[in-house]
C-alpha positions as CSV (number, residue, x, y, z in Angstrom):
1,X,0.0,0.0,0.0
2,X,1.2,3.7,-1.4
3,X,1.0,6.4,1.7
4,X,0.9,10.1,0.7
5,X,4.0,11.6,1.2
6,X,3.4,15.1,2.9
7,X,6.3,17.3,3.1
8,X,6.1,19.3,6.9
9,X,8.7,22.1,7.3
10,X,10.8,22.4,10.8
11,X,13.5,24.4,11.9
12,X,15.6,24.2,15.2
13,X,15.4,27.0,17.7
14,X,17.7,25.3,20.1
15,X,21.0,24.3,19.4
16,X,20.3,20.9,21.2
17,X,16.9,20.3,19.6
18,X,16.4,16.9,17.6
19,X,14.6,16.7,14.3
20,X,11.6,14.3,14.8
21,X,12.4,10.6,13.9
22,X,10.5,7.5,12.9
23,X,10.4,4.2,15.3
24,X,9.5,1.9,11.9
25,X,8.8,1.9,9.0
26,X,5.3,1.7,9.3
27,X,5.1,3.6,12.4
28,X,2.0,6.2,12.6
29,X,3.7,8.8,14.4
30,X,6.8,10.6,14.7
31,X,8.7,10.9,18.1
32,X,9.2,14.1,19.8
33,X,12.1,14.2,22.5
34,X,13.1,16.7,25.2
35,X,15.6,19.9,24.6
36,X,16.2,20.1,27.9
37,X,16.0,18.2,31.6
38,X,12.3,18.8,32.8
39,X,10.9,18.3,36.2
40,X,7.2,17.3,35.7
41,X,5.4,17.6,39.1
42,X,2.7,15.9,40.7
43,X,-0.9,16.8,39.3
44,X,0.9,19.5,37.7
45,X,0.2,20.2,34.2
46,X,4.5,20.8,32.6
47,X,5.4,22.1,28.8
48,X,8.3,20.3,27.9
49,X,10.4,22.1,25.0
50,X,11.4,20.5,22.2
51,X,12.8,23.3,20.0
52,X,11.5,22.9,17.2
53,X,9.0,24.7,15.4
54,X,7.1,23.1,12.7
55,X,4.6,24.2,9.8
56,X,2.1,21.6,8.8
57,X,0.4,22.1,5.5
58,X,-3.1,23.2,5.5
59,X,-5.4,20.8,5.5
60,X,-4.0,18.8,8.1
61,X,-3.3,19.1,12.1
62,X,-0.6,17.8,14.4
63,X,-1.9,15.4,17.0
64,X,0.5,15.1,20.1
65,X,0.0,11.7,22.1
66,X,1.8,10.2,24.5
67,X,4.2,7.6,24.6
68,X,3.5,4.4,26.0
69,X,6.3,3.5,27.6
70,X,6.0,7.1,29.5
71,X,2.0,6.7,30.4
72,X,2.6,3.2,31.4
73,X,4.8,5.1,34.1
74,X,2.5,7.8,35.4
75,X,3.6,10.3,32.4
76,X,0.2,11.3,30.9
77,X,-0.8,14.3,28.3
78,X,-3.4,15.8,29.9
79,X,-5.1,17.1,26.9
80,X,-4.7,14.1,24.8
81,X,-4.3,14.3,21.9
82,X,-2.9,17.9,21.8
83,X,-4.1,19.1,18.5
84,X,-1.5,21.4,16.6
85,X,-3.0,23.6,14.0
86,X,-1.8,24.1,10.3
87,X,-1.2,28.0,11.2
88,X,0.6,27.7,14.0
89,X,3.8,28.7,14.0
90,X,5.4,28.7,18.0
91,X,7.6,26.0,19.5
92,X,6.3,22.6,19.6
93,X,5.7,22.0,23.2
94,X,4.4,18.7,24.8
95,X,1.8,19.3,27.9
96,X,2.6,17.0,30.6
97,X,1.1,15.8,34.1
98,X,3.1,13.2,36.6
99,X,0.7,10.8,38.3
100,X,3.0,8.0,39.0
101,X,5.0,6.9,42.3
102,X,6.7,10.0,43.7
103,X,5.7,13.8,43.8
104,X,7.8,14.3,40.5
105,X,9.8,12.7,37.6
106,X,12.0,14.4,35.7
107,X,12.5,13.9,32.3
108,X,16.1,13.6,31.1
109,X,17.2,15.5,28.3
110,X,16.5,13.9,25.0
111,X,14.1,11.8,26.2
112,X,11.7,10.9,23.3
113,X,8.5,12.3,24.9
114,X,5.7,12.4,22.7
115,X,4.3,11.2,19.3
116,X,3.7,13.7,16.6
117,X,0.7,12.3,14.0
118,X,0.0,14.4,10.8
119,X,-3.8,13.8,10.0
120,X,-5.8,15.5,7.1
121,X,-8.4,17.6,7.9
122,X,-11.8,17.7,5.9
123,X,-13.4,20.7,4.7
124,X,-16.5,20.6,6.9
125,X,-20.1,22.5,6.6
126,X,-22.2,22.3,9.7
127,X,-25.4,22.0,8.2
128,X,-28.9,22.6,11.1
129,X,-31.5,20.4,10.5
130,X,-34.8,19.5,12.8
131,X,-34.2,17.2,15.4
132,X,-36.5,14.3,13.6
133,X,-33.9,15.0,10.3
134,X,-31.2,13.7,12.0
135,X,-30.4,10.0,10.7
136,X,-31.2,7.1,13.6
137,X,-28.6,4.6,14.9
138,X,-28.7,1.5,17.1
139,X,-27.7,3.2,19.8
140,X,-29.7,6.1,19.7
141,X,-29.4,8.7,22.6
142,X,-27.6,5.7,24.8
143,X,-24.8,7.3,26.8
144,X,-21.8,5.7,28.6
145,X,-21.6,1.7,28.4
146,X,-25.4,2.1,26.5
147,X,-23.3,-0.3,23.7
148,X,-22.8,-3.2,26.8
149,X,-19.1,-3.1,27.0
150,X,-18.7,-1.7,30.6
C-alpha cells in the first residue's frame, strides 16, 4: 500500500533540539524528544520544550499523544491528543502531568516524549436540521456503556 507523502517544514530554535524521527517503518507517528531536563510535578500540568518549530500544510493538524512507555509510568498528556493547528507557528511544546510513584519525575534530556501524527483535515459545513432530520442509529441517545461493553 502507497502512503501520501506530505512534506512538513521544521527548523531548530535550540541548538540541542532533535529533528523528529521514525520508530518503523510503518510507524504512525513521529517521536518528539526533550531539549532540555524537565521536572514534571505531581498533578501538575508541565510544557516540555522540544525546540522545534514546525509548519504543517493546510489541510492537516498535528496530533500530540503520548508515549506508551511514558503513560505506562504515570507520564500522561493531559489534553490528549494535543491538537496542533496548520497556522501555528510557535515551539512545539508537549503538555505533561506526573501521576506515577513520587511527587515528581524528571525527564532527562533527550528523552523521546511524545508522538507527533500528521492527519488531514476535511473541509467541513455544519449543516442545522430538525431534530426528527437527523439519521437514527442503534444506539440512539444511549450514553456511557449504552453499547454493553462496561
Amino acid at each position: 500500500m502507497m502512503r501520501e507523502e506530505v512534506a512538513v517544514q521544521f527548523t531548530r530554535i535550540h541548538e540541542d533540539a532533535q529533528a523528529p524521527t521514525h520508530g518503523s517503518p510503518l510507524a504512525a507517528g513521529w517521536d518528539l524528544r526533550s531539549v532540555e531536563e524537565t521536572e514534571v510535578f505531581r498533578g501538575a500540568s508541565t510544557k516540555v520544550k522540544t525546540g522545534l518549530k514546525i509548519a504543517i500544510p493546510a489541510g492537516y493538524e498535528g496530533q500530540v499523544r503520548a508515549r506508551s512507555s511514558l503513560a505506562a509510568k504515570g507520564l500522561i498528556l493531559p489534553n490528549a491528543p494535543g491538537t496542533i493547528d496548520a497556522d501555528y507557528r510557535g515551539e512545539l511544546m508537549v503538555l505533561l502531568t506526573w501521576i506515577g510513584e513520587g511527587e515528581s519525575y524528571t525527564i532527562p534530556k533527550g528523552e523521546r516524549v511524545a508522538q507527533l501524527v500528521i492527519a488531514p483535515v476535511p473541509d467541513i459545513s455544519f449543516v442545522e436540521v430538525s431534530e426528527s432530520e437527523l439519521s437514527d442509529t442503534t444506539r440512539g441517545e444511549g450514553g456511557f456503556g449504552s453499547t454493553g461493553r462496561f
